[in-house]
VOBA-1610 file (N, C-alpha, C; in pm, whole numbers, padded with zeros to 5 digits, always signed):
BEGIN
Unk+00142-06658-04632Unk+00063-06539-04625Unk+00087-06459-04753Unk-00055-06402-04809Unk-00040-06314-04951Unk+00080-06191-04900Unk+00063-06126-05029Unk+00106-06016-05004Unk+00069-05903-04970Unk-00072-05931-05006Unk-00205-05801-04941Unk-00235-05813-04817Unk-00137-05925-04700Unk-00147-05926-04600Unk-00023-05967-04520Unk+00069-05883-04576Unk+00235-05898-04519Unk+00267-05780-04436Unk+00305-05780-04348Unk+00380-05665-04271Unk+00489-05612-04293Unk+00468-05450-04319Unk+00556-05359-04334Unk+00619-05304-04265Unk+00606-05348-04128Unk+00692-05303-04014Unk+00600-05210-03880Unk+00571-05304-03832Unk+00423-05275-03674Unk+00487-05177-03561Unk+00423-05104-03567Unk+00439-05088-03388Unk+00322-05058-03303Unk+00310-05110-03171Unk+00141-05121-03098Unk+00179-05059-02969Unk+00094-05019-02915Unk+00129-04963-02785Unk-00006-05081-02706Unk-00048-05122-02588Unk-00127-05201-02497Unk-00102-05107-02401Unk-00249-05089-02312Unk-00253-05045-02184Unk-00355-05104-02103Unk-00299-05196-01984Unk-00389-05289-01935Unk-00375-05197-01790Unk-00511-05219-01711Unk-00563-05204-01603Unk-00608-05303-01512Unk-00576-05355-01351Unk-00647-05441-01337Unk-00783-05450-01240Unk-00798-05493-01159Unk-00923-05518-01100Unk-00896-05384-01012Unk-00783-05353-00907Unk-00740-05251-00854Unk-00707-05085-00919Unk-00741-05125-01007Unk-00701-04989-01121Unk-00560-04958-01149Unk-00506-05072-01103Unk-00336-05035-01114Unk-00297-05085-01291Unk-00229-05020-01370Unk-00186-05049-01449Unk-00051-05070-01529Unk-00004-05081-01657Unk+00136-05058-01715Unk+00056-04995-01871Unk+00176-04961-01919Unk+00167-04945-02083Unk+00270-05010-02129Unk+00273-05105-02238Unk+00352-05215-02287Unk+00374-05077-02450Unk+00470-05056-02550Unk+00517-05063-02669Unk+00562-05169-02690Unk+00557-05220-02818Unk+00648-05317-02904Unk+00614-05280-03051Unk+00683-05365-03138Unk+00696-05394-03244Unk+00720-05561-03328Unk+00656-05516-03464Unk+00677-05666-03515Unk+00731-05658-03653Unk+00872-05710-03652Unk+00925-05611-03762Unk+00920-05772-03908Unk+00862-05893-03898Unk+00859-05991-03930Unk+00741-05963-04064Unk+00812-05978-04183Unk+00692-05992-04289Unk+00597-06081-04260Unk+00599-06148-04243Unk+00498-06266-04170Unk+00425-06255-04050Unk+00440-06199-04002Unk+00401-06089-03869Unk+00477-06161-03780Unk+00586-06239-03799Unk+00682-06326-03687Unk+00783-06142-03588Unk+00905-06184-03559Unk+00996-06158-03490Unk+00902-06042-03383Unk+00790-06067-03275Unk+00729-05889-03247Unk+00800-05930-03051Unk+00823-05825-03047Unk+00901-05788-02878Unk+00832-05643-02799Unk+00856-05633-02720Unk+00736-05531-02660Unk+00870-05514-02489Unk+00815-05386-02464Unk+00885-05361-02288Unk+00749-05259-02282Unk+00784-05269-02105Unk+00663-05187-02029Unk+00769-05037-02048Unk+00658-04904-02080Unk+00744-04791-02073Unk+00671-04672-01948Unk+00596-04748-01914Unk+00549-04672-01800Unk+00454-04735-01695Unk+00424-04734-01578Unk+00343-04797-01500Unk+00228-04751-01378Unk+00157-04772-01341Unk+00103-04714-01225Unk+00061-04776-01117Unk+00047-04743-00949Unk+00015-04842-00868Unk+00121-04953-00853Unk+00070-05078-00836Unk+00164-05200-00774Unk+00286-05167-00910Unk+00243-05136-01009Unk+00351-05168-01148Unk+00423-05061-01165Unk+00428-04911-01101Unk+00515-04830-01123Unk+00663-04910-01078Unk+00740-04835-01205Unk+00861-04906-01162Unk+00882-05030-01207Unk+00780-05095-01274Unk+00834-05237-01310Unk+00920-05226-01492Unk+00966-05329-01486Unk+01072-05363-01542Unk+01046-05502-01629Unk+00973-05468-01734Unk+00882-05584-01830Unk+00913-05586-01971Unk+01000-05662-02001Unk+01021-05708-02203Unk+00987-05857-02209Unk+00987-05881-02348Unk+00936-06024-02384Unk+00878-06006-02515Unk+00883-06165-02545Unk+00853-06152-02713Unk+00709-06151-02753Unk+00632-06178-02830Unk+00504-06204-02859Unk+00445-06246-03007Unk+00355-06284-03021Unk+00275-06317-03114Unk+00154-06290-03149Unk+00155-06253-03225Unk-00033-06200-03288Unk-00099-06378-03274Unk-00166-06362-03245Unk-00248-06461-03212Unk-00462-06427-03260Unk-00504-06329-03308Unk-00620-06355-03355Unk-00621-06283-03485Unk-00728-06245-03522Unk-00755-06171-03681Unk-00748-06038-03592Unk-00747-05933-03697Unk-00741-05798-03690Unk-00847-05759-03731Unk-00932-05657-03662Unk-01068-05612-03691Unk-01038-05491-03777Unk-00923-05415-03794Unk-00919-05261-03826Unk-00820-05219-03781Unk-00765-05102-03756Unk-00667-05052-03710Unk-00655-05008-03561Unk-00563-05084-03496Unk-00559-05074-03336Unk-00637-05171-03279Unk-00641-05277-03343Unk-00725-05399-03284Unk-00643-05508-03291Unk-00684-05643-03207Unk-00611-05725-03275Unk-00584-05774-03119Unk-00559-05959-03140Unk-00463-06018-02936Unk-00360-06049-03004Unk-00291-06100-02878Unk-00138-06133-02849Unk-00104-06202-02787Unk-00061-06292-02774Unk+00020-06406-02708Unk+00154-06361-02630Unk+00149-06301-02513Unk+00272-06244-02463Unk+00342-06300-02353Unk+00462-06326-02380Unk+00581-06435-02300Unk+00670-06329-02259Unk+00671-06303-02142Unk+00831-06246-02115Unk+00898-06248-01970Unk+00950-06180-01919Unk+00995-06171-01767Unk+00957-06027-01665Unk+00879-06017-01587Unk+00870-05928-01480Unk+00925-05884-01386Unk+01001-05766-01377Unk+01053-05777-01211Unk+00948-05614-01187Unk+00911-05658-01051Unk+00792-05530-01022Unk+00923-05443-00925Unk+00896-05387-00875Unk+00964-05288-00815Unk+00872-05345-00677Unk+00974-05307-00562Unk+00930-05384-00404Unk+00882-05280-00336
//
């Protein structure tokens, strides 16, 4: 990867909703010039996901349209709250 397209150090916030309107908000970061090393935790939740308890690593996985755009490839572990 050039250098006119190296990372200076990311951070993204995600807020997914689902069919129920229940949601989380994920932060992470990708601190990888290459856009490698990026990790993310849930910092807040609502519905079934309040209370859950979500980190894991990730990967940029498409092109970037602009700023605040962009997917992710996200791997990690869930524990929801009972």
């Amino acid at each position: 990867m050039g250098p006119d397209y190296s990372n200076k150090g990311s951070t993204f916030r995600c807020t997914a909703t689902d069919a129920d309107g229940d949601g989380y908000v994920n932060v992470g970061s990708i601190t990888g010039a290459d856009w490698s090393v990026c990790s993310f935790k849930t910092v807040a939740g609502r519905g079934k996901y309040a209370g859950a308890a979500v980190s894991g690593v990730c990967q940029p996985t498409g092109s970037f349209a602009g700023p605040d755009t962009g997917s992710f490839h996200w791997r990690g572990e869930w524990a929801l709250a009972e």
